[in-house]
N, C-alpha and C positions, 0 to 999 in steps of 0.2 A: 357535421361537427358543430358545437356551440362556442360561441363564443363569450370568453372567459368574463364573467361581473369582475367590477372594480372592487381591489382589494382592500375592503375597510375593516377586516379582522385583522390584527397583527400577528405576528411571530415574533416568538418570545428570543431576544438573542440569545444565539446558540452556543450553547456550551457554556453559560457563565456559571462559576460554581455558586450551589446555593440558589438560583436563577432568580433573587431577591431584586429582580431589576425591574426597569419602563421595558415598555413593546418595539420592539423596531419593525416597520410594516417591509412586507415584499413589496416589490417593486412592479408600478403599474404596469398594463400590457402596453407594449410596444407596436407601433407600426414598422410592417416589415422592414430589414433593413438589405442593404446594399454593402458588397467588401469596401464600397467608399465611407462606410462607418468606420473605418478602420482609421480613418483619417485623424477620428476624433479623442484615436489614443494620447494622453501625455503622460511625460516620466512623473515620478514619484521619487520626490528627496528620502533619499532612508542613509542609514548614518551604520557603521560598524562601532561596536562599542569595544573598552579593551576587554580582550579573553583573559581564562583561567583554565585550569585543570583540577579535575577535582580529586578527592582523596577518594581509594577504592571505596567503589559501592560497599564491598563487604566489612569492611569497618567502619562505616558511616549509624549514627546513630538514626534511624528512622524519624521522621517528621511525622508527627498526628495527620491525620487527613482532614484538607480543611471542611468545616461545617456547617456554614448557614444552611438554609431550609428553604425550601418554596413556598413563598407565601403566597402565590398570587392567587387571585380569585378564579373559581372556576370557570372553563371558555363556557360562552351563552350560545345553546342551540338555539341561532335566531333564522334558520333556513331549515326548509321539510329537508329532511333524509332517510336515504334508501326509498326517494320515489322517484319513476322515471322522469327522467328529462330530455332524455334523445331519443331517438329509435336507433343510437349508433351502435352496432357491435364491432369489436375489435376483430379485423378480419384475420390476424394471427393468433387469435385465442387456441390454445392447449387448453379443451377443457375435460381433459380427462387424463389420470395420472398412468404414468408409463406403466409397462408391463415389466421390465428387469428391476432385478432384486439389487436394490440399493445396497451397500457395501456396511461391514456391523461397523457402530464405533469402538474406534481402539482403545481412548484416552479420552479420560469425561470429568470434569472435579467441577466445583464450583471456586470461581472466580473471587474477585471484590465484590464487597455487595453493600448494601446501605449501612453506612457509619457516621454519617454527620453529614455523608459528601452529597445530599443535597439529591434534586432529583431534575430531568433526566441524568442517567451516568455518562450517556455517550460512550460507550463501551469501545475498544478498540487493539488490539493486540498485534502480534508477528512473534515467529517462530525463529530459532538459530539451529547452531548446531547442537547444544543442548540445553537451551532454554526455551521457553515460552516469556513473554514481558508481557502483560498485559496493565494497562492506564482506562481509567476512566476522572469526568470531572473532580479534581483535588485530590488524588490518590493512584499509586503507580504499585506493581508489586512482581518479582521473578518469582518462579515456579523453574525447577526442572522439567523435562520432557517426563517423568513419571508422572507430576503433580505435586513433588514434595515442594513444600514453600521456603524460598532462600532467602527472599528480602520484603519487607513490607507487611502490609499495605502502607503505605508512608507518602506524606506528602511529596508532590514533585522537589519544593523546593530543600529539598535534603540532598539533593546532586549540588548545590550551588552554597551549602554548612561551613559559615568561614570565609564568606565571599560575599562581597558587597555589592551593589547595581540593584537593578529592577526586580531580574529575577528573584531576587533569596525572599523577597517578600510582598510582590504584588503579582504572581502568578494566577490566573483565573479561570485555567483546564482551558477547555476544547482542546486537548493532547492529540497527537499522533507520536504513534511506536512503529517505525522498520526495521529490518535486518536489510543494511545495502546489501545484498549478497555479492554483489562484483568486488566491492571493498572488501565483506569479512568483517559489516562493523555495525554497530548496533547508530540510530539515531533516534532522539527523544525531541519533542518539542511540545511547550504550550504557550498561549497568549499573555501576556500582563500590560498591567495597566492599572490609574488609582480608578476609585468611583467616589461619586458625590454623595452629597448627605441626600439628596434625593434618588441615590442609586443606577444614577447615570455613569455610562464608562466617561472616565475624562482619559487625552491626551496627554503627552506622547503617549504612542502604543509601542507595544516592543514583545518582536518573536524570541522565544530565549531557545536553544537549540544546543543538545549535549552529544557528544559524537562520540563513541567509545573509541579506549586507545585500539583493542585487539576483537578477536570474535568472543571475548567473555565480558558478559553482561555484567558481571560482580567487579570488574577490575575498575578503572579511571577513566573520564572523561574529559574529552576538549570540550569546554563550557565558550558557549559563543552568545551574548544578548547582543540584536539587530533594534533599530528603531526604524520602524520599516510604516510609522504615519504619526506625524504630529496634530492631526485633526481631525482624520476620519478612520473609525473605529473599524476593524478589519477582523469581522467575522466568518464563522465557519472557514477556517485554517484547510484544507488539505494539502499533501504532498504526494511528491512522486519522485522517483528516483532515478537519475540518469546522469550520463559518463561525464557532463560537464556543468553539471548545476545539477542542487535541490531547486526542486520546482512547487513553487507554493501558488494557491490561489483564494482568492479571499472576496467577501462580500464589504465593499465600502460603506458606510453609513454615518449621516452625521451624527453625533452622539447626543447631540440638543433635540432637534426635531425628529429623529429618526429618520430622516429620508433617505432613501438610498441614492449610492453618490456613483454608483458602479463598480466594474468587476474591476478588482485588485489583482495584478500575475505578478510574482517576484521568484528571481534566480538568486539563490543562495552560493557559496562559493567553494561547492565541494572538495576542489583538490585541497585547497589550501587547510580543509579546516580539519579532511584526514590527515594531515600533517601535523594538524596543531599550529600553524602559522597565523601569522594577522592574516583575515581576513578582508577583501575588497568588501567594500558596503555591495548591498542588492542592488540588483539590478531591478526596478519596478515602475511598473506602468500603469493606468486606470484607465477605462472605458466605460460609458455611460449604456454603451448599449448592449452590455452583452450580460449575463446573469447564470450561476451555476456552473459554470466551466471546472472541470478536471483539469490538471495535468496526467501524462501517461507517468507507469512507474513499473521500471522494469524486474519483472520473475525470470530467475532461473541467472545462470553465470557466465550467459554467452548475451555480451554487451550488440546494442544496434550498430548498423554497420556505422563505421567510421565516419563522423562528421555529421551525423542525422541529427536536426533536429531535436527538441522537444513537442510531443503532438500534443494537442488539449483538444476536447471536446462540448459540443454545448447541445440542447436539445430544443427543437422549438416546435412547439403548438402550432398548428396553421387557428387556433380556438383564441391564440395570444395575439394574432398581428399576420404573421407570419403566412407569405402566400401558401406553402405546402407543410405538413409536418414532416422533417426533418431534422437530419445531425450535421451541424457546421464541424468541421474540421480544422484546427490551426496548426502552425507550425512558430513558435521560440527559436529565432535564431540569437543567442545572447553571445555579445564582444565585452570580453573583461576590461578590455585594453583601451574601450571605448562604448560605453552605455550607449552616449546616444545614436550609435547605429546599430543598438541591438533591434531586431523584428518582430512585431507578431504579424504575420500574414493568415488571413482567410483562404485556405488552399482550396476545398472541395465541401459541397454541400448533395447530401448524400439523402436523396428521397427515401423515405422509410413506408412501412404499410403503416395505414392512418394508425393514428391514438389518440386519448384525449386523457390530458395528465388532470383534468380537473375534478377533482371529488370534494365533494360537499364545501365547494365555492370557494375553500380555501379556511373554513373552517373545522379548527384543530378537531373539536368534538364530531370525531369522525368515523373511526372503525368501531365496531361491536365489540364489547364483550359480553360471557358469560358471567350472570347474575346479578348487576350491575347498569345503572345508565351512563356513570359515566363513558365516553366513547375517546380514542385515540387518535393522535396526529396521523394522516396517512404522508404526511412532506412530500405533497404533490405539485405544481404548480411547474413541473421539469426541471426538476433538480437532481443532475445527477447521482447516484450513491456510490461513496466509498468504496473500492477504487477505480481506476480506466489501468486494469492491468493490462501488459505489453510483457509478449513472447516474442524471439526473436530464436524459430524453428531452424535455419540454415536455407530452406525449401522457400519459405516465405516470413512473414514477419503475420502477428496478430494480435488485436485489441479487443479485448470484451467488456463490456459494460451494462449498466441495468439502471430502471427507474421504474417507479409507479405509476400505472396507470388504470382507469375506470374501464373495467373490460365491457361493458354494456349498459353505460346510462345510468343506473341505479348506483352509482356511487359504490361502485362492486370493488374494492382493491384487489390487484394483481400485478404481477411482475413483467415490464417487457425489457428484456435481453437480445442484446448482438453479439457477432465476433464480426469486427470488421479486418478484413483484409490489405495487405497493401498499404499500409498509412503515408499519405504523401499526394501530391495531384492525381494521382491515379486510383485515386481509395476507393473499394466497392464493400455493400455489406455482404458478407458470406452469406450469413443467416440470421434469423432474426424468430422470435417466438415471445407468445405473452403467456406465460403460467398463470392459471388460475382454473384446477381441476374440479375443485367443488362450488359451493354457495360462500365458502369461509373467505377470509380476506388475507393475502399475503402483500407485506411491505417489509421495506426496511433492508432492502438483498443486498447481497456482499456474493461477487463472482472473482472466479479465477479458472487457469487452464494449468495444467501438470505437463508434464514433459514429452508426454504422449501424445499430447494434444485433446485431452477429456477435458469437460467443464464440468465444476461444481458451483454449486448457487444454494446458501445458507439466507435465510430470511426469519420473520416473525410472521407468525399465524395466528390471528385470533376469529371467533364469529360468535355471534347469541348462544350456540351450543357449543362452545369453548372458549378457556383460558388463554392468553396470550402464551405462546408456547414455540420453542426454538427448533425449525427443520429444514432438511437440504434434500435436495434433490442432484439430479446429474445428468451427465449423457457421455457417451466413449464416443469418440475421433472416428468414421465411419458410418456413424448413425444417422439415421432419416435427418435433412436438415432442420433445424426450426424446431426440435421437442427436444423436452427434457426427458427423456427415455426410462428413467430410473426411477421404480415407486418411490414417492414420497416418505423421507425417515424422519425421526425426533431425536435431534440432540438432545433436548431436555422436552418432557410435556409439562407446561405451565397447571401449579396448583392454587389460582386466587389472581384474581383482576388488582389493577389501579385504578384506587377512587380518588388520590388527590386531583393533580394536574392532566392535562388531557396529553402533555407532551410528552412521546415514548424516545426521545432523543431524535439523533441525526445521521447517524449512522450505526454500523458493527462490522466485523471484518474477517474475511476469508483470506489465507495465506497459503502457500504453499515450504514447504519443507526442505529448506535447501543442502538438507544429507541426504535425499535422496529424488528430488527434484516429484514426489508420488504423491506424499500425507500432504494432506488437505488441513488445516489447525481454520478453525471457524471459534467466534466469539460474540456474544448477544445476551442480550438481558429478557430476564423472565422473570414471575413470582411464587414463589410456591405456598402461600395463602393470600387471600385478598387484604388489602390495607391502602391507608394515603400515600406512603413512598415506601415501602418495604422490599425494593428492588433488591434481585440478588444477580447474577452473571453466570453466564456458564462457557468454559474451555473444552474444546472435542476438538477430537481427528480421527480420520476415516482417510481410507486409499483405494482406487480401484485396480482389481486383479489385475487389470489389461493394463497396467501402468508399469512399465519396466525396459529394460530387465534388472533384476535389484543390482544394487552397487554397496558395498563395504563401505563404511565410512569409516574415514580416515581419523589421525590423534584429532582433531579439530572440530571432526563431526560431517566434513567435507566429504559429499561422495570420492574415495579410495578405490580404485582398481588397481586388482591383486596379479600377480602372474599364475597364481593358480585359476585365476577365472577365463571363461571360455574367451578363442581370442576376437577383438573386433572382426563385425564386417570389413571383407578388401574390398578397396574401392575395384569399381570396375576395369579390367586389364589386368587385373595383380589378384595371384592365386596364391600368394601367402610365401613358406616354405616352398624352397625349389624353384622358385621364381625369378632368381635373383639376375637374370640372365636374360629377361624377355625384356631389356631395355627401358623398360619405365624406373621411373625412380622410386626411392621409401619414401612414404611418407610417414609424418611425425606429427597426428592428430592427439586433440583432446590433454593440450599440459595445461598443466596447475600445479601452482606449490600451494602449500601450506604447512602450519600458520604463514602467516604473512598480514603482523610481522613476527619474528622469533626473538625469544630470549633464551638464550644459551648459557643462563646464570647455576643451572646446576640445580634447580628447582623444583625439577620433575612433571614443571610445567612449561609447556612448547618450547622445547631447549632444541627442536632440532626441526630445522625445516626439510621438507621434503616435494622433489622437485617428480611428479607424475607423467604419464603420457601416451601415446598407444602409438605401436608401429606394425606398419602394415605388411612387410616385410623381411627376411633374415637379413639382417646388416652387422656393422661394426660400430656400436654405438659408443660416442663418449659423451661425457658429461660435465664440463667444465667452470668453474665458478670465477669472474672478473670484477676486480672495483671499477670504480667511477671513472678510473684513467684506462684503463682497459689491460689493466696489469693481470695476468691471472696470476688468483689467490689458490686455490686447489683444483685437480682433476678427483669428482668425486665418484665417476665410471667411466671404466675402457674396457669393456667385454664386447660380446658376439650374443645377440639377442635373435630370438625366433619370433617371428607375425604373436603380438598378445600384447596387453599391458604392465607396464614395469612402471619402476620407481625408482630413483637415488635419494640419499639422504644427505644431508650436511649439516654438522655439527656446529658451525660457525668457525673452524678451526683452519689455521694456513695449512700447507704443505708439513711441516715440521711440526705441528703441532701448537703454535702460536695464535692466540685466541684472536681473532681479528677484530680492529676496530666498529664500532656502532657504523651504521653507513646503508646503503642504497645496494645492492652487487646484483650483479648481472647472469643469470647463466644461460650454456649455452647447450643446446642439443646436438649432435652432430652425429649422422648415419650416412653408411658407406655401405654398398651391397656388393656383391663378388662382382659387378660387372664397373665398379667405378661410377656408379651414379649415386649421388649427395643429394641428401637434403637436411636441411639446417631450420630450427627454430628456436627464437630467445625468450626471456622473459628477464623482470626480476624479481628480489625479494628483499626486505627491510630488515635489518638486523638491530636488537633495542640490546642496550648495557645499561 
C-alpha cells in the first residue's frame, strides 16, 4: 500500500451555492492515532435561536432558486493519471457483474436540474408516504410518488416567507431531505452564513432546520435556526436519525486560512422540536483527529433497542498514518440535562480487507469521461458517502455503508461496501465487497437495506467510452457474501460530459420506502448533452421481488394490514385458532397508529386515527382510549378476534360523542384467550384542533 502525498490540491467547500468561493484544503495525513485521542475532544458553544412555524408549504409563494455560477478555474492536471503506482490490487475486487436480473424501474422523471443553482447540485432526496422531496444546492422541490410536481423548484428559504433570522436570507445549500420515519415527519436542513467581498464564508454559522407538523410535506413547519459555530465554518452537513437526537456531523475549517480545525458532531433536540417546543441548544463537540465520520440513521419503523447509542463511523487508510486499514466505530452517548457528560467513545476498530482510497493524489481532475479531457472529482481521500444506514431486524441490528476506492493502482475508481453487524463493542463486518466489474469507473454510491434484508447501491458511472451516467446494482439476503449479485442497471444513461468544473458534487441518495418498507427511491445527477454546467438530476425506484410480503398501506401511506390478509406467522408454541388452551399467552405484535398526529376537523384530511396490530391468537380483544390522567375517554373495540391482523379506529370523539380536547391519549390493547391469559400493549397518539 502507498502512502498518501501531502495534500496541496484543495477542495472546493462543499456545497456552497454558486461555489463562487476560496479553496478549503483536506486535511493532512495523520499519524495513527490511539482511543486517547479521544481526550482531545472539546465542546462547542452553539446557541438555540427563537423558533417559528411556518405557513403551509402549499400556499407558500415559491422562492426563485438561488443563482450565482462557478467560476472557478479549471483543476490543473499537475500529476500522471491512470498510470500504475502500486502493484496493489484490492483483494475484495467484484470484478465482474452479477448473474440475476436486476429489478425494472418503476418510477423515473427527471429531478431539478440546472437553473442558476450553480454547479455541483449535491443532489439528495427521501421518500414518504406520498411524496418524494427532493434539494439540491439553492433549490428544494415535492413530487408525488407518480412524479406529478407539487411545489417548486423554489428556493429553500421559502419555508422561513415572513420570518426574520439567518435563515430567510443567508442560506448556502449543502441541504439534507429525511422522512424520520419513527416520527411520521418530514426534516429539511441547510447551512447559512454571510460571505466576504472576497468570497470567504464569515461567521456565526448557523444550521437552520424545518421539521414538518405531520407525514405531509405541503402542510407547516417547526422552523428551528441553531448557531452551531461562531468561527469555524462547518462544512459538508450530514444527518442521521435516531430516537433521541438529530445527529449531525460536520468538517471544521477556518474560514481565513482554510485549515482544517476537525471533525464537528452535534445532537440536535428531536423530541422537542417534534413538538414544536423551544428547543435545548446542540449538543457539540470537535476533534482534531478524526475526519469524514457518519452518523448512523435509522430505516424502517422499528426504533434501536432502548437507550442505544448513536453509532458513527470513520475510515482509515493504513496509506494515511494509520497502522492497518480500517473502520473506527463510535458511540454518542448525549445528556440533554447535562452537555458536559455527554460522550463520544471509540468502541471498536474493525480490520477491513486492504484498500487504498487514494486516486489521482487527491486531485479533483480525476475520473474519465466520454469525449472530453476534462476529468471528475472521485471524493476519495476516505470519506464516507451519504448515508451509514442502520436496520434494526429484531434478529440482529445492521449498518451498511460505502466509499471509494482505487481497485488496482491505476487510479481505477470503484466502490467498496460493508454491512456491519452488531454495532457496539462487539461489532464485526458481516461482509464486505468492492464493485468494480469493468474498466469504467464508479463513484459517488448511496447504499441502503429493505426490510428483507437485500441491499441496493445506486452510484455514478463514467469511463473514456462513456457518459457520466446513473446505475444500481444489488444483492437478496442469502446470497454469496461480499457481491453484488445483481447485473448492473441504469437509472438514467448519461447523454454529454461536464466541461466546466471537475467537481461532480458530494454525495446522492438512496432511501427506502416507508409504505412498504421494499422500493428502493435513488437520486443523482447526470447530463444529457455535454456543456460547462448543464446538470440535470434524476428520481427512480425499483423493488426486489423477494422483498415482502406486500402490505396495504394505510390513510397515511403507512404500511396497513388488513383482516383480510393472510394471518401473521405464530410464534413458536401457539398454533393460532384453537389454541387458546395450551397455556401460552396472546400476543399483541406489530401496533401502529396512524396518522399520528390527527385532526379530526372534518376535513377529509386525517380526521381519524387508527390504532393497528397482529394477534397471534383467538382472544377477547378491547381497545381503549385514555387521557393524560388516565381517565378513559372511549372503548373504541370489545369483540372476539381470530390469529390475523386488525385494526380499530377513533374518531377523536368521547363516549357520547363529545369531540375531545387537543392532547396526548393514550391507548390500550387488551387480549384475553379462553384460558385466562392476558397480554396488554400501549401506545399513544396526538390529537391537533
Amino acid at each position: 500500500m502507498k502512502r498518501r502525498a501531502s495534500l496541496a490540491v484543495g477542495l472546493l467547500v462543499a456545497g456552497l451555492v454558486g461555489n463562487n468561493v476560496v479553496l478549503a484544503q483536506r486535511p493532512e495525513p495523520e499519524v495513527a492515532r490511539t482511543i486517547a485521542a479521544l481526550d482531545r475532544a472539546r465542546p462547542l458553544a452553539t446557541e438555540s435561536l427563537p423558533r417559528a412555524v411556518s405557513r403551509p408549504l402549499r400556499s407558500l409563494d415559491p422562492h426563485p432558486p438561488l443563482s450565482p455560477k462557478d467560476t472557478l478555474p479549471p483543476a490543473p492536471a499537475t500529476i500522471p493519471l491512470d498510470m500504475p503506482h502500486s502493484d496493489f490490487v484490492d483483494p475484495a475486487l467484484q470484478d465482474d457483474f452479477g448473474t440475476t436480473q436486476s429489478p425494472p424501474v418503476k418510477k423515473s422523471w427527471d429531478g431539478i436540474r440546472q437553473m442558476g443553482t450553480g454547479a455541483p447540485p449535491d443532489p439528495v432526496g427521501d421518500v414518504g408516504p406520498h411524496h418524494y422531496v427532493q434539494a439540491v444546492n439553492g433549490a428544494f422541490a415535492v413530487w408525488s410518488k407518480s412524479g406529478r410536481l407539487r411545489f417548486g423548484p423554489a428556493s429553500l428559504s421559502s419555508l422561513w416567507a415572513g420570518i426574520g433570522g439567518p435563515c430567510r436570507n443567508l442560506g448556502k445549500g449543502d441541504p439534507i431531505i429525511q422522512y424520520d420515519a419513527l416520527a411520521k415527519r418530514w426534516f429539511i436542513s441547510e447551512f447559512a452564513f454571510e460571505m466576504s467581498e472576497e468570497k470567504r464564508p464569515v461567521g456565526p454559522f448557523y444550521q437552520c432546520i424545518a421539521v414538518s407538523k405531520t407525514s405531509d410535506p405541503m402542510g407547516r413547519y417547526h422552523l428551528y435556526p441553531f448557531l452551531v459555530s461562531r468561527h469555524n465554518f462547518p462544512d459538508y452537513p450530514k444527518f442521521g436519525v435516531w430516537p433521541d437526537g438529530y445527529y449531525m456531523t460536520v468538517h471544521l475549517f477556518d474560514p481565513g486560512s482554510a485549515e482544517y480545525e476537525g471533525q464537528g458532531i452535534f445532537v440536535f433536540d428531536r423530541n422537542n422540536m417534534l413538538s414544536g417546543r423551544a428547543a435545548h441548544a446542540p449538543v457539540g463537540i470537535s476533534n482534531p483527529s478524526f475526519y469524514g465520520v457518519l452518523p448512523a440513521d435509522v430505516d424502517g419503523t422499528k426504533p434501536p433497542p432502548a437507550g442505544a447509542p448513536n453509532y458513527l463511523l470513520a475510515v482509515e487508510d493504513n496509506g494515511s498514518g494509520f497502522r492497518i486499514d480500517q473502520l473506527e466505530l463510535f458511540e454518542f452517548r448525549v445528556e440533554w440535562n447535562n452537555h458536559g457528560t455527554s460522550r463520544l467513545v471509540s468502541v471498536a476498530a474493525l480490520p477491513t480487507a486492504a484498500f487504498d482510497t487514494n486516486l489521482c493524489y487527491g486531485n479533483t481532475n480525476c475520473i474519465p469521461q466520454l469525449g472530453v479531457t476534462r476529468r471528475l472529482d472521485a471524493l476519495g481521500d476516505g470519506v464516507l458517502m451519504y448515508r451509514l444506514a442502520y436496520r434494526n431486524f429484531g434478529s440482529h441490528q445492521s449498518l451498511v455503508l460505502n466509499h471509494v476506492v482505487d481497485v488496482d493502482g491505476t487510479d481505477h475508481a470503484g466502490i467498496r461496501w460493508y454491512e456491519i453487524r452488531a454495532p457496539g463493542p462487539d461489532a464485526q463486518i458481516y461482509q464486505q465487497g468492492t464493485y468494480a466489474p469493468d474498466a469504467r469507473h464508479r463513484w459517488m454510491g448511496s447504499i441502503a437495506m429493505d426490510r428483507s434484508g437485500n441491499i441496493a447501491m445506486g452510484y455514478s458511472m463514467s469511463g473514456v467510452s462513456a457518459f457520466p451516467s446513473i446505475q444500481f446494482t444489488g444483492r437478496l439476503d442469502g446470497d454469496a457474501l461480499g457481491e453484488m449479485t445483481m447485473n448492473e442497471a441504469y437509472m438514467v444513461q448519461g447523454g454529454g460530459s461536464q466541461t466546466g468544473s471537475s467537481r461532480w458534487g458530494d454525495y446522492s441518495s438512496m432511501s427506502v420506502d416507508p409504505s412498504d418498507g421494499c422500493t428502493f427511491w435513488y437520486t443523482q445527477e447526470y447530463y444529457a448533452s455535454t456543456s460547462a454546467d448543464g446538470w440535470r438530476t434524476r428520481i427512480g425506484s425499483f423493488r426486489f421481488r423477494s422483498c415482502g410480503p406486500k402490505v396495504k398501506p394505510g390513510p397515511d401511506g403507512e404500511p396497513q394490514p388488513q383482516p383480510s390478509e393472510a394471518p401473521a406467522p405464530a410464534p413458536a408454541g401457539v398454533s393460532g385458532e384453537g389454541s387458546s388452551s395450551d397455556g401460552s399467552a396472546p400476543q399483541i405484535t406489530a401496533v401502529r397508529d396512524a396518522p399520528d398526529p390527527f385532526s379530526p376537523n372534518g376535513d377529509g384530511v386525517d380526521d381519524t386515527a387508527r390504532v393497528s396490530f397482529s394477534l397471534s391468537k383467538t382472544a377477547m380483544v378491547t381497545v381503549t382510549i385514555k387521557d393524560r390522567r388516565g381517565k378513559v375517554v372511549r372503548r373504541i373495540a370489545h369483540t372476539r378476534l381470530t390469529p390475523g391482523n386488525w385494526f380499530a379506529d377513533w374518531n377523536g370523539r368521547r363516549a357520547l360523542g363529545k369531540p375531545s380536547p387537543a392532547g396526548t391519549f393514550a391507548y390500550i390493547i387488551r387480549a384475553v384467550d379462553d384460558g385466562g391469559n392476558v397480554a396488554v400493549e400501549e401506545g399513544t397518539v396526538t390529537l391537533q384542533r
